[in-house]
C-alpha positions in Angstrom: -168.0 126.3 -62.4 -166.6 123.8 -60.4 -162.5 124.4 -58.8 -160.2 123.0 -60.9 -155.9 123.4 -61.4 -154.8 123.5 -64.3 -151.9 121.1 -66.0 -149.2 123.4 -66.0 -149.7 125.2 -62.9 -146.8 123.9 -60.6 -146.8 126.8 -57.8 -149.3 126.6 -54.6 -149.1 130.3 -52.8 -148.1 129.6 -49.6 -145.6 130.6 -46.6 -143.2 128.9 -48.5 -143.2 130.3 -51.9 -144.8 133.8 -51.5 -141.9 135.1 -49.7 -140.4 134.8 -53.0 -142.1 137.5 -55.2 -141.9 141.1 -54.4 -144.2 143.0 -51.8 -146.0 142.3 -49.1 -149.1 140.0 -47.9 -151.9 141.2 -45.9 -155.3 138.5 -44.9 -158.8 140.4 -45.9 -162.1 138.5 -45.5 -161.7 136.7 -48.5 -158.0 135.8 -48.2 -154.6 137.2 -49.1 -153.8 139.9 -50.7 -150.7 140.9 -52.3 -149.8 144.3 -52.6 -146.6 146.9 -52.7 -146.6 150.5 -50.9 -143.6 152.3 -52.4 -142.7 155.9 -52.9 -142.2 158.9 -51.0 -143.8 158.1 -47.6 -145.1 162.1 -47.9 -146.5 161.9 -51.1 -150.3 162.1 -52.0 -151.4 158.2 -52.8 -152.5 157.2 -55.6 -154.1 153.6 -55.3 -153.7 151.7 -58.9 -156.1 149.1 -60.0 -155.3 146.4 -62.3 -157.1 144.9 -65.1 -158.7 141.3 -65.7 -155.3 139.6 -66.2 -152.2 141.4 -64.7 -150.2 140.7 -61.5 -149.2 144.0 -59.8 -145.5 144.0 -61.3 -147.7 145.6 -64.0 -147.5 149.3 -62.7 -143.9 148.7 -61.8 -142.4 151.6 -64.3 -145.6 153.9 -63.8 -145.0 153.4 -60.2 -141.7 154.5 -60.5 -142.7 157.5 -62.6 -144.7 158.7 -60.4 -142.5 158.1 -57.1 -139.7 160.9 -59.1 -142.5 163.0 -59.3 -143.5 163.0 -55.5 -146.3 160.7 -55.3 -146.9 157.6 -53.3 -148.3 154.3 -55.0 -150.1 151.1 -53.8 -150.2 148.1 -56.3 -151.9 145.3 -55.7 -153.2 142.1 -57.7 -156.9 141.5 -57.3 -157.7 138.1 -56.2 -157.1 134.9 -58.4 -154.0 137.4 -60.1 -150.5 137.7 -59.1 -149.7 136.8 -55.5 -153.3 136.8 -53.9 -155.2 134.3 -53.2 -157.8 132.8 -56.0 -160.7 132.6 -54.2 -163.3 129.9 -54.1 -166.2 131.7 -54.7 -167.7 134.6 -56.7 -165.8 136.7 -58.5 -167.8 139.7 -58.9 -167.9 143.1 -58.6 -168.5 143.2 -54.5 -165.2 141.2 -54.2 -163.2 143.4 -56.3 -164.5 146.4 -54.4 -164.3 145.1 -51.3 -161.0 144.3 -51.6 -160.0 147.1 -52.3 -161.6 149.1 -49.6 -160.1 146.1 -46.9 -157.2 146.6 -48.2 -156.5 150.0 -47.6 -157.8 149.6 -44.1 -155.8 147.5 -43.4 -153.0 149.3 -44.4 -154.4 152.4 -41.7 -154.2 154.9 -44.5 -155.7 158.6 -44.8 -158.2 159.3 -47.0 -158.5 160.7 -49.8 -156.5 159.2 -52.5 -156.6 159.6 -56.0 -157.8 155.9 -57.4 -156.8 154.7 -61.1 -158.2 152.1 -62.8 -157.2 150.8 -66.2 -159.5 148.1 -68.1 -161.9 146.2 -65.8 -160.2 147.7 -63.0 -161.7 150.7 -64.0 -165.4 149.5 -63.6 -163.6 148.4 -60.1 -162.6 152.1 -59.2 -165.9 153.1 -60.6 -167.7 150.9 -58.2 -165.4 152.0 -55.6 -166.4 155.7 -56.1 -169.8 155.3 -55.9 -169.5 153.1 -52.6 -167.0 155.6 -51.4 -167.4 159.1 -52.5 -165.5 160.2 -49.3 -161.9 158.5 -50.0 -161.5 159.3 -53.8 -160.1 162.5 -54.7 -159.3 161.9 -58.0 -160.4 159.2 -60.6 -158.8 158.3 -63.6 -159.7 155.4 -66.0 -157.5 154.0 -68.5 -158.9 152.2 -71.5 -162.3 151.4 -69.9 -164.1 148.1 -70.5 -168.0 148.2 -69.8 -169.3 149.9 -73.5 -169.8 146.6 -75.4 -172.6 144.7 -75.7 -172.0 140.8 -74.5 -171.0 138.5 -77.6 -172.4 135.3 -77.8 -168.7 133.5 -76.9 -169.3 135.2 -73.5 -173.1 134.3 -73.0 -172.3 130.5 -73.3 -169.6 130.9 -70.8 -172.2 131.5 -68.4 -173.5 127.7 -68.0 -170.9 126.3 -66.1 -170.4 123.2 -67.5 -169.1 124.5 -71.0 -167.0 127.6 -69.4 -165.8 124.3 -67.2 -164.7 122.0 -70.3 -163.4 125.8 -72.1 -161.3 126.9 -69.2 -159.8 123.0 -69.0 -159.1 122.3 -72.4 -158.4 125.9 -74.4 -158.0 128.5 -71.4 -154.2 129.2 -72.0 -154.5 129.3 -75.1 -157.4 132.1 -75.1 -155.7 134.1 -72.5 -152.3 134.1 -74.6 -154.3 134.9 -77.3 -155.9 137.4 -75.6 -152.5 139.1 -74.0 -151.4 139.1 -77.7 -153.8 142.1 -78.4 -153.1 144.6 -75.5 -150.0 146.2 -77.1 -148.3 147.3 -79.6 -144.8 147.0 -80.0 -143.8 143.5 -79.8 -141.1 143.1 -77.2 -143.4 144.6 -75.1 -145.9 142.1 -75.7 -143.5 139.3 -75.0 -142.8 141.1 -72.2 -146.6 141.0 -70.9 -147.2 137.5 -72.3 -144.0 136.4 -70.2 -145.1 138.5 -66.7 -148.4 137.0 -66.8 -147.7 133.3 -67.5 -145.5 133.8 -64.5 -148.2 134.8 -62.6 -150.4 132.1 -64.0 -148.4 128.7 -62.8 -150.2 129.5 -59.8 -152.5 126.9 -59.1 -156.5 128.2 -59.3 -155.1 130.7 -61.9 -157.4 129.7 -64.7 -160.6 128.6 -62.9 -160.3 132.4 -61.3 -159.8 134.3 -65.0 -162.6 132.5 -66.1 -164.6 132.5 -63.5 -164.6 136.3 -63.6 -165.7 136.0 -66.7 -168.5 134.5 -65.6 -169.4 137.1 -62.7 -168.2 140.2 -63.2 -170.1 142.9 -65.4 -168.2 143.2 -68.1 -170.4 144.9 -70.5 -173.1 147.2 -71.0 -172.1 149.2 -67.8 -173.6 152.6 -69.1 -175.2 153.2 -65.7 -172.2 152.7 -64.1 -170.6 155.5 -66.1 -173.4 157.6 -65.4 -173.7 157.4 -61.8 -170.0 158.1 -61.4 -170.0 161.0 -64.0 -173.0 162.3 -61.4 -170.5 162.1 -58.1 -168.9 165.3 -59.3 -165.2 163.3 -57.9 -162.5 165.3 -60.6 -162.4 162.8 -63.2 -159.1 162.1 -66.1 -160.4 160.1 -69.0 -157.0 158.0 -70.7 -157.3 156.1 -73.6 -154.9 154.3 -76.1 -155.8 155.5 -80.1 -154.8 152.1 -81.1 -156.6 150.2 -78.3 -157.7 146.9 -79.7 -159.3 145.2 -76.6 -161.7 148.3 -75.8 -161.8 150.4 -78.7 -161.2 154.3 -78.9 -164.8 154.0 -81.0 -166.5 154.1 -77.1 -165.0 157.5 -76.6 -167.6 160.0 -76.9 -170.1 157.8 -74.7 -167.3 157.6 -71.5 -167.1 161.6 -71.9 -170.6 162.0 -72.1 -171.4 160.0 -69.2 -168.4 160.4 -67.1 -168.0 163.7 -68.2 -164.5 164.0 -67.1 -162.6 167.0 -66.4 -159.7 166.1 -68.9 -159.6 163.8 -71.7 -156.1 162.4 -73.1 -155.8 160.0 -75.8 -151.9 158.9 -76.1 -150.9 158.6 -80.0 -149.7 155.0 -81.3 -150.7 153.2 -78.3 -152.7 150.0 -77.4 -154.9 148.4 -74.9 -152.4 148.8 -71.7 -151.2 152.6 -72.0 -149.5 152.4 -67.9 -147.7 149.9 -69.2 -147.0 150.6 -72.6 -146.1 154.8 -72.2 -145.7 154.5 -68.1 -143.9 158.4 -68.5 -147.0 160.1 -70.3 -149.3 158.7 -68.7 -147.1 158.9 -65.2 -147.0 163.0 -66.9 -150.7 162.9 -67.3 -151.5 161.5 -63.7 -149.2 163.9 -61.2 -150.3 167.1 -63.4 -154.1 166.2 -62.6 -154.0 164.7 -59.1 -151.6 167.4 -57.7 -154.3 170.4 -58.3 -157.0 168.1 -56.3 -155.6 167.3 -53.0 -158.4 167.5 -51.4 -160.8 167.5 -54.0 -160.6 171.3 -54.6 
């Protein structure tokens, strides 16, 4: 799929306007990266990866949940989200992991950290465990995507000329549309829908949500499950019961081949439990990580 801007997206990230969101910048291999270390500079890390849509402003009140409880955060937005650059060229999983592992090179920290991923970024911080056992401590998914099987809507999104005229002519509307599903309670819906249309007057925003559709291994990611669950890494297992984008229904199959240590699922709670119940899940998070410092 060719590069394209979008109609309504009015801001270019540059010198000039990052300076105006929150956090700090840092240039990988692939290009910028926004990102926000906070917390208690003593505090075991706990690196927190975002889903297929959310700028990092998304783990704000988990982050502060877990700062009162003694841990230290880093938020970032994966390229084509939030401050970061959108990338002109594949968005699939080796980006995503190796931005990620840049990252927090860049950043000179000490492994290990405990790594959370919620949605897609949880196939991130799968892939990230596998290609680096050594620096995870403790993994905890959220909501996992990856059980499906592909629906036809995605398949034809693969030839680039109709995921072109899609994105173009009906991407906001899908992505709204999409956002509309991810919670439950309604103000904190308008809260999402209004923090990621932010985030998506960038220009590039669209061409990079959709092409991600395109690249990144969405579905049928059984293996990837599997091979993590084989790692041995302490594992938590999260998961919305009212979770509409990837349903509860998947549950047995992530704790068979995962085969996490804990398994919590958070009562009358949707898609985008961090965000949606930051103090259980912020509960659920320091009361796992803090027995496995050191993977013990």
């Amino acid at each position: 799929m060719r590069y394209f801007v979008a109609s309504d997206e009015d801001i270019r990230l540059d010198a000039a306007t990052r300076p105006t969101l929150r956090g700090s910048y840092v240039e990988l291999s692939d290009g910028v990266t926004h990102y926000e270390l906070a917390g208690p500079e003593d505090g075991a890390l706990v690196v927190l990866v975002g889903g297929i849509t959310i700028p990092l402003f998304y783990w704000d009140k988990t982050a502060e949940q877990l700062h009162t409880r003694g841990l230290r955060t880093l938020a970032y937005s994966a390229y084509g989200r939030g401050g970061s650059d959108r990338v002109r060229s594949a968005y699939d999983e080796a980006l995503f992991v190796r931005q990620l592992a840049e990252l927090t090179a860049a950043l000179d920290l000490t492994p290990p950290w405990h790594v959370v991923g919620t949605s897609m970024g949880a196939l991130v911080a799968m892939a990230y465990t596998n290609r680096y056992p050594e620096a995870v401590a403790t993994l905890t998914v959220v909501g996992p995507a990856g059980l499906d099987r592909r629906p036809l809507p995605q398949r034809l999104l693969r030839n680039d000329f109709l995921s072109g005229f899609v994105a173009r002519r009906f991407g906001r509307r899908l992505l709204e549309g999409h956002l509309g599903h991810n919670v439950r309670d309604p103000a904190l819906s308008a809260e999402l829908v209004a923090m990621v249309r932010d985030a998506y007057r960038c220009e590039g925003s669209l061409y990079s949500f959709f092409q991600t559709l395109q690249d990144f291994p969405l579905f049928e990611r059984q293996e990837l499950f599997r091979r993590t669950g084989e790692l041995g890494i302490p594992a938590l297992l999260v998961w919305g019961d009212d979770d509409q984008v990837t349903p509860i229904t998947h549950l047995d199959t992530v704790t068979e081949l995962l085969r996490p240590r804990q398994t919590h699922v958070i009562t009358q709670c949707g898609h985008m439990a961090p965000f949606e119940r930051p103090h259980d899940v912020s509960d659920l998070l320091a009361s796992f990580a803090v027995p496995h410092p050191d993977r013990l």
